[in-house]
C-alpha positions as CSV (number, residue, x, y, z in Angstrom):
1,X,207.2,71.9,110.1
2,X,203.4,71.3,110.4
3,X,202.5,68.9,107.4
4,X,199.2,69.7,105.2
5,X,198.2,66.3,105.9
6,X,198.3,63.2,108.5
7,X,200.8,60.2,107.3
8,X,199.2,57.1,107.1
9,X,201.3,54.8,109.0
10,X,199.4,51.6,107.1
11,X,201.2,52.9,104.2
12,X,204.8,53.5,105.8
13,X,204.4,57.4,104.4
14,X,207.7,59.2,105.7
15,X,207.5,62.2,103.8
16,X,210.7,64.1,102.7
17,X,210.7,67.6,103.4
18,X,214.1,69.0,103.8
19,X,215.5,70.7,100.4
20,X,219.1,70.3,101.5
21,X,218.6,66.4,100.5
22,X,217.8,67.5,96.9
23,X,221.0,68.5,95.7
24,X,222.6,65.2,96.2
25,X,219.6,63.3,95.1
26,X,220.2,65.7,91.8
27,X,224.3,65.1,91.6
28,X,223.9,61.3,92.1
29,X,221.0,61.4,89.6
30,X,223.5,63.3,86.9
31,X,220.0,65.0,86.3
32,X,219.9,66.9,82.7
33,X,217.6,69.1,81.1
34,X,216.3,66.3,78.0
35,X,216.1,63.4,81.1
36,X,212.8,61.7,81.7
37,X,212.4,60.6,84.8
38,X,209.7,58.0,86.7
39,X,209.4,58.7,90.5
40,X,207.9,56.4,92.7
41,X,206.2,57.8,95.8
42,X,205.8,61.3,95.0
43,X,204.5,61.9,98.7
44,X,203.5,66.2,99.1
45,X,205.6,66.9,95.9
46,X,209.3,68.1,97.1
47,X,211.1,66.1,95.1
48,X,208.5,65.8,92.2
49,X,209.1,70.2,92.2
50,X,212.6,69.4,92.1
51,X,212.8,67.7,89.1
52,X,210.7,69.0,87.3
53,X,212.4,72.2,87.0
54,X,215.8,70.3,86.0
55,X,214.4,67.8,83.8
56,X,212.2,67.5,80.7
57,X,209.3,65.1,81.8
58,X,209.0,63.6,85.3
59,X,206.1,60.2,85.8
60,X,205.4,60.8,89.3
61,X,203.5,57.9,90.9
62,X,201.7,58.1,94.4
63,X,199.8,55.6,95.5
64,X,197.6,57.4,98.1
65,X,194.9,58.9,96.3
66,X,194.2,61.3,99.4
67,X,197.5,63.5,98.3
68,X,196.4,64.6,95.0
69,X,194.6,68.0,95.9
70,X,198.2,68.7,97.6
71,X,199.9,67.1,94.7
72,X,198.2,69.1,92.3
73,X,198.7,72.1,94.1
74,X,202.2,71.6,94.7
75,X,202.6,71.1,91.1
76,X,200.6,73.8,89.3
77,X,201.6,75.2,86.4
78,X,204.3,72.5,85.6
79,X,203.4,70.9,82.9
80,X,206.2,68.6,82.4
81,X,204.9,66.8,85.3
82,X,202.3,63.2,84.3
83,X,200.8,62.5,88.0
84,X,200.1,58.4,87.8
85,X,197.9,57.5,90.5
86,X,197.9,53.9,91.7
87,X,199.9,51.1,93.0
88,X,203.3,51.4,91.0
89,X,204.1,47.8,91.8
90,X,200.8,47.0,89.8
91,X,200.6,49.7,86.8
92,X,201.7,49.1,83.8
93,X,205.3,51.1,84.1
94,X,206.6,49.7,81.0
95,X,203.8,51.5,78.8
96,X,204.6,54.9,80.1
97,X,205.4,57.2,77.1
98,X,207.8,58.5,76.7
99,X,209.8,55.9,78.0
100,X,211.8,56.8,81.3
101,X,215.4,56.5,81.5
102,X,215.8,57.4,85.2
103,X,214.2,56.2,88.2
104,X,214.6,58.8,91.0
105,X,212.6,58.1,94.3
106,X,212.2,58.5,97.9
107,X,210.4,55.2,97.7
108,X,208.2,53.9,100.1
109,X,209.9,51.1,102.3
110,X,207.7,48.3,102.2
111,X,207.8,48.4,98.1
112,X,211.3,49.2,97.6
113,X,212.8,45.6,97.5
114,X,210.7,44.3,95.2
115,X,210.1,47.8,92.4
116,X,213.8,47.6,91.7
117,X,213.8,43.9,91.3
118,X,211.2,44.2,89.0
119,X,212.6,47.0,87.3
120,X,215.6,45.7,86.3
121,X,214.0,43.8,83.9
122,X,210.6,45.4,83.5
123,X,211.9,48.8,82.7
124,X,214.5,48.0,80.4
125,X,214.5,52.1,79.1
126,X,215.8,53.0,82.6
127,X,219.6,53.2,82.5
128,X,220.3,54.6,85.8
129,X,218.8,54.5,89.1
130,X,218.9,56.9,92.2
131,X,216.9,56.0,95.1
132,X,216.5,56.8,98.7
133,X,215.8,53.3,100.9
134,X,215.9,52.2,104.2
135,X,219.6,52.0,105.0
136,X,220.1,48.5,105.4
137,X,218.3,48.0,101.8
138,X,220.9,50.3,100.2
139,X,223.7,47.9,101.8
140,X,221.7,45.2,100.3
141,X,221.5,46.2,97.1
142,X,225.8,45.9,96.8
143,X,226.6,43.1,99.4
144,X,229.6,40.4,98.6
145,X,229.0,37.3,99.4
146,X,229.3,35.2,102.6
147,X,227.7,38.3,104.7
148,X,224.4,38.4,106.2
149,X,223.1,41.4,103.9
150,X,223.7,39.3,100.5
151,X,220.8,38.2,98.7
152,X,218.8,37.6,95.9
153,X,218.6,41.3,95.2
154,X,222.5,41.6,95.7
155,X,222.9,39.3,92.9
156,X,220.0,40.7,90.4
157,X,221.2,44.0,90.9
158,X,224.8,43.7,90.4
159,X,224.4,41.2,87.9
160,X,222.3,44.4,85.9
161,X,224.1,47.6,87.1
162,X,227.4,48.9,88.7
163,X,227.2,51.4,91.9
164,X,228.2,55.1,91.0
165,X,227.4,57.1,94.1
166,X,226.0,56.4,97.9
167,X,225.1,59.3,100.2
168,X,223.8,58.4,104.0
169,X,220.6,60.4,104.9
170,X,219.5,61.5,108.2
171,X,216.3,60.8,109.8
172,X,215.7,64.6,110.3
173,X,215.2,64.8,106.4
174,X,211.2,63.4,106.9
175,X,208.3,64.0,108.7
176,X,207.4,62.3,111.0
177,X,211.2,60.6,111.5
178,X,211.5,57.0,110.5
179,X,212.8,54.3,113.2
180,X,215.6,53.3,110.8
181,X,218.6,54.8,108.7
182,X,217.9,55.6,105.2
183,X,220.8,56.5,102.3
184,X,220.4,57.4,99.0
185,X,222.3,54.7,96.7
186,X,223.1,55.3,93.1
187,X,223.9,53.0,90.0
188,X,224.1,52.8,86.2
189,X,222.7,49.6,84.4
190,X,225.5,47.6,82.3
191,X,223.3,44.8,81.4
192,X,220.5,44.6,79.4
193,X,217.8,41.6,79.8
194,X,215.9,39.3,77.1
195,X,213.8,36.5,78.1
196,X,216.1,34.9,80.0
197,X,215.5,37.3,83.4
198,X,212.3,35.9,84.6
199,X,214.3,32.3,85.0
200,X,217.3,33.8,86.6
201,X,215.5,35.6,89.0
202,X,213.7,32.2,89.9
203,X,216.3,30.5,90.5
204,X,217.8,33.3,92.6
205,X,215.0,33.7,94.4
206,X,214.7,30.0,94.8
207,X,218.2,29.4,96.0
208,X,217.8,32.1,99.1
209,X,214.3,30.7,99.7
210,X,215.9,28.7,102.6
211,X,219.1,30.5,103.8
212,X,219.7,27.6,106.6
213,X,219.5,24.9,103.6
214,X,222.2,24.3,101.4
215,X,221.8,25.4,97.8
216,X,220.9,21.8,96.5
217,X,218.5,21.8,99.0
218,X,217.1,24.5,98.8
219,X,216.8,24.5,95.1
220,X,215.0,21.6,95.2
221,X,212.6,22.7,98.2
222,X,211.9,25.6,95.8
223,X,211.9,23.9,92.2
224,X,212.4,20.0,92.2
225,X,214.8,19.0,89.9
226,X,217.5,17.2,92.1
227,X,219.4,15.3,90.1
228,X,219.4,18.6,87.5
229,X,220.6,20.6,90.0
230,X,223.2,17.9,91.6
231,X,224.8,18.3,87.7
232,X,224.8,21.7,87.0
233,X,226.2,22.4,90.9
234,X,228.9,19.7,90.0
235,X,229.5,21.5,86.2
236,X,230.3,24.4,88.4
237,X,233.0,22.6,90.2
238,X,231.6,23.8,93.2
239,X,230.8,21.7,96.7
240,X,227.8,19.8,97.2
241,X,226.9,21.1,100.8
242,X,227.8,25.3,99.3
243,X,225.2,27.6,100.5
244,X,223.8,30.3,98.1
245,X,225.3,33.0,99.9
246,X,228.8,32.0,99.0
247,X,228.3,32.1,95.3
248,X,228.6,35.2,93.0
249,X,226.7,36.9,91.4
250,X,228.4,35.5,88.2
251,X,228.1,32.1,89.4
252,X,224.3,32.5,89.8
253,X,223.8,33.6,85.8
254,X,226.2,30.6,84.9
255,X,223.6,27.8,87.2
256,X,220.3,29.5,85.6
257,X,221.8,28.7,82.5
258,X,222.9,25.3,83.4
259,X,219.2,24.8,85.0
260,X,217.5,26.6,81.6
């Protein structure tokens, strides 16, 4: 398939363009017809046509303002569809109105760790999430503890959200082919955040800042606070030389509010 235009590879553009990938992304997404939806990436529009014509508003945000003749295009005469042009880890994606209560993506690789972080919290509307990442992000997203793919974004997430559906996706499904596995990972929020989100995902963050440290350590590289950390570790009944990967994702909401 000859693509209308050249991927930029500064931007990590993969785009999607085999249909067959849709239906999944639309059964994972439990897509209905009064759904708004934000998509992040919206690349040459396949999946933006997609659901547009199975939901009642779609956000679609591209960053590369070189696509939106093609964008446009792609997307005439549907007027469910808002095209948001800019950096979505940047815009304002709380203010969008109405509100969306899906996030649906192919989203770009480089961005993907950190939008869902951020929009566990920051899009607090959004009750269910169905994204296609780089395989070993997907893994991340729902690793236990004591392996090498649990992290900070293993803990926010399943802290926020329980998994509902995982599909593995091959590398024939974008042009031009990516160097790595992708899947498309489902889930459905089960928490919702107040204030208290920003400090748990420092502390998170700051606990897996230095994965060869132990936790007191690397708290206190991160944050300071020894002798408060030393205590609330202790509270916790849990080993002085632990290392953050061994804790769960409980454990982690029950130090932040030790720490708070």
């Amino acid at each position: 398939m000859k693509l209308p235009v050249a991927p930029k590879r500064d931007l990590g553009q993969h785009f999607l363009v085999d249909d067959n990938i849709l239906g999944v992304a639309g059964r994972l997404a439990e897509l209905g017809p009064e759904d708004v939806v934000l998509e992040v990436g919206a690349g040459l529009g396949v999946l933006t046509a997609y659901l547009a014509e199975r939901v009642r508003l779609v956000h679609a945000v591209e960053l590369d303002r070189s696509l939106e003749p093609h964008l446009r295009d792609a997307l005439a005469g549907r007027e469910n569809v808002e095209l948001v042009l800019g950096d979505a880890l940047m815009l304002p994606l709380e203010a969008l109105d109405p509100p969306p209560r899906k996030l649906v993506a192919n989203l770009p690789y480089q961005i993907a760790t950190p939008l869902i972080a951020e929009s566990l919290d920051g899009l607090p509307a959004v009750a269910l999430w169905c994204v296609m990442v780089q395989r070993e992000v997907a893994d991340r997203f729902f690793a236990v503890p004591g392996t090498k793919s649990y992290g900070a974004v293993s803990v926010l997430v399943q802290l926020t959200a329980e998994r509902t559906g995982f599909h593995p996706v091959a590398r024939t499904v974008f042009r031009p082919p990516p160097n790595v596995d992708s899947a498309l990972v489902a889930f459905r929020r089960t928490r919702s955040w107040g204030t208290e989100y920003a400090h748990l995902k420092e502390v998170v963050q700051s606990a897996f800042a230095h994965r060869r440290k132990t936790l007191l350590n690397s708290l206190e590289l991160s944050r300071g606070g020894r002798a408060e950390v030393e205590s609330a570790v202790e509270k916790l009944g849990l080993q002085p030389d632990i290392r953050a990967e061994a804790l769960a994702p409980q454990q982690f909401l029950e130090l932040a509010e030790l720490l708070a």
